[in-house]
DONU-258541 format. One record per residue (C-alpha): residue number from 1; residue in three letters; chain; x, y, z. Coordinates in steps of 0.25 Angstrom, whole numbers. Example, Ala and Ser with C-alpha at 12.3 -4.5 7.8 and 13.67 -1.06 7.14 Angstrom:
BEGIN
pos / code / unit / east / north / up
1 / ALA / A / 49 / -18 / 31;
2 / SER / A / 55 / -4 / 29;
end
This chain:
BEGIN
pos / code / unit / east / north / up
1 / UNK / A / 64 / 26 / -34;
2 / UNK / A / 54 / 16 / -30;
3 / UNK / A / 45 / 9 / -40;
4 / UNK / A / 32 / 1 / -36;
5 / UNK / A / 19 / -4 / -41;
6 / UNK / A / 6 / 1 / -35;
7 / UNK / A / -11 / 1 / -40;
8 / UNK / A / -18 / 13 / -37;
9 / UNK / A / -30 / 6 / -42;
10 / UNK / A / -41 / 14 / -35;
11 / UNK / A / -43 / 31 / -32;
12 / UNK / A / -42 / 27 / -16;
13 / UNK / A / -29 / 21 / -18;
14 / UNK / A / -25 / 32 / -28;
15 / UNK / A / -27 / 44 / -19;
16 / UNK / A / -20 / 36 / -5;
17 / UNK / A / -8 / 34 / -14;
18 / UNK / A / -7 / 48 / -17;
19 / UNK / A / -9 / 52 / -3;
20 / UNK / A / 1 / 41 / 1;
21 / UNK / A / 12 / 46 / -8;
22 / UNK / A / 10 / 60 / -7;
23 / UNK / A / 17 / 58 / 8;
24 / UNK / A / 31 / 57 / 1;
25 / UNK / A / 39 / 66 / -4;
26 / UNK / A / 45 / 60 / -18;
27 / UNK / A / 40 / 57 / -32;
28 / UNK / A / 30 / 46 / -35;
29 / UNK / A / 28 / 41 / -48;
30 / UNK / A / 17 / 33 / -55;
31 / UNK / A / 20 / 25 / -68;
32 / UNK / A / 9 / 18 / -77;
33 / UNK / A / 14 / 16 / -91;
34 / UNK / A / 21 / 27 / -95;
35 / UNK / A / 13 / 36 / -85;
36 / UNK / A / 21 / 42 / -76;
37 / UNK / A / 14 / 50 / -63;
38 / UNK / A / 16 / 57 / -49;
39 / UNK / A / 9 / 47 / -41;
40 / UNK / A / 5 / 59 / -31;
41 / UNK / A / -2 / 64 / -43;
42 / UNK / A / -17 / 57 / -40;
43 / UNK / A / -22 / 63 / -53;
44 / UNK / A / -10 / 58 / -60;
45 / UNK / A / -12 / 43 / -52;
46 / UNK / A / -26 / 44 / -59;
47 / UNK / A / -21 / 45 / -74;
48 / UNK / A / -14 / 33 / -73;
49 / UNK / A / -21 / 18 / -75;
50 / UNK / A / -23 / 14 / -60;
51 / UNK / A / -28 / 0 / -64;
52 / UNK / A / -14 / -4 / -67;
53 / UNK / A / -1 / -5 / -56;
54 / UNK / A / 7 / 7 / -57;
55 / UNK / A / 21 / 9 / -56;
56 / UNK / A / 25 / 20 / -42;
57 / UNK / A / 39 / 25 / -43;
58 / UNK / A / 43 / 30 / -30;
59 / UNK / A / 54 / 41 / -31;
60 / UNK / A / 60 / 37 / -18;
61 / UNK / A / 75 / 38 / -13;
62 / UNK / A / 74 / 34 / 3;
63 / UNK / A / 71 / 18 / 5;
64 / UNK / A / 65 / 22 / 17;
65 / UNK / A / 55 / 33 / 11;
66 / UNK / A / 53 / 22 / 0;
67 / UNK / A / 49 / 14 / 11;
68 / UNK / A / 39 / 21 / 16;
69 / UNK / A / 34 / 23 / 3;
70 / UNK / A / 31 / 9 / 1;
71 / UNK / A / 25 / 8 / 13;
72 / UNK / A / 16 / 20 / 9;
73 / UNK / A / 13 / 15 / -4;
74 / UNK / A / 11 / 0 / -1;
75 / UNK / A / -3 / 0 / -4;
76 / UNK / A / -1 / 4 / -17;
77 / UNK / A / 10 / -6 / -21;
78 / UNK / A / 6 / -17 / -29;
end
């Protein structure tokens, strides 16, 4: 697993993360507090406070996958 810090801090940046990730085949999740979502979940994204950093666990066994995720995500990552 893979853990990074990413801002989703506007709706445009919201919906091409979600169409980014959605790509991959494994498990995303978003922690904020003790909130815990499925970051392909765009309704779920929207519950959680978007003006903060939030933490992206990446679920991830493949470095080379994992690589490409990072590159994917790179926008995101604070």
């Amino acid at each position: 697993m893979k853990a990074v810090q990413i801002s989703l801090n506007s709706i445009d940046k919201v919906k091409r993360f979600v169409n980014d990730i959605t790509k991959f085949d494994f498990d995303f999740d978003l922690v904020s507090g003790r909130y815990v979502i499925d970051a392909k979940s765009i309704m779920g994204i929207f519950s959680l406070d978007l003006s903060k950093p939030i933490d992206l666990n990446i679920h991830v066994e493949d470095p080379a996958e994992e690589a490409t995720v990072m590159e994917t995500i790179k926008d995101y990552v604070i």
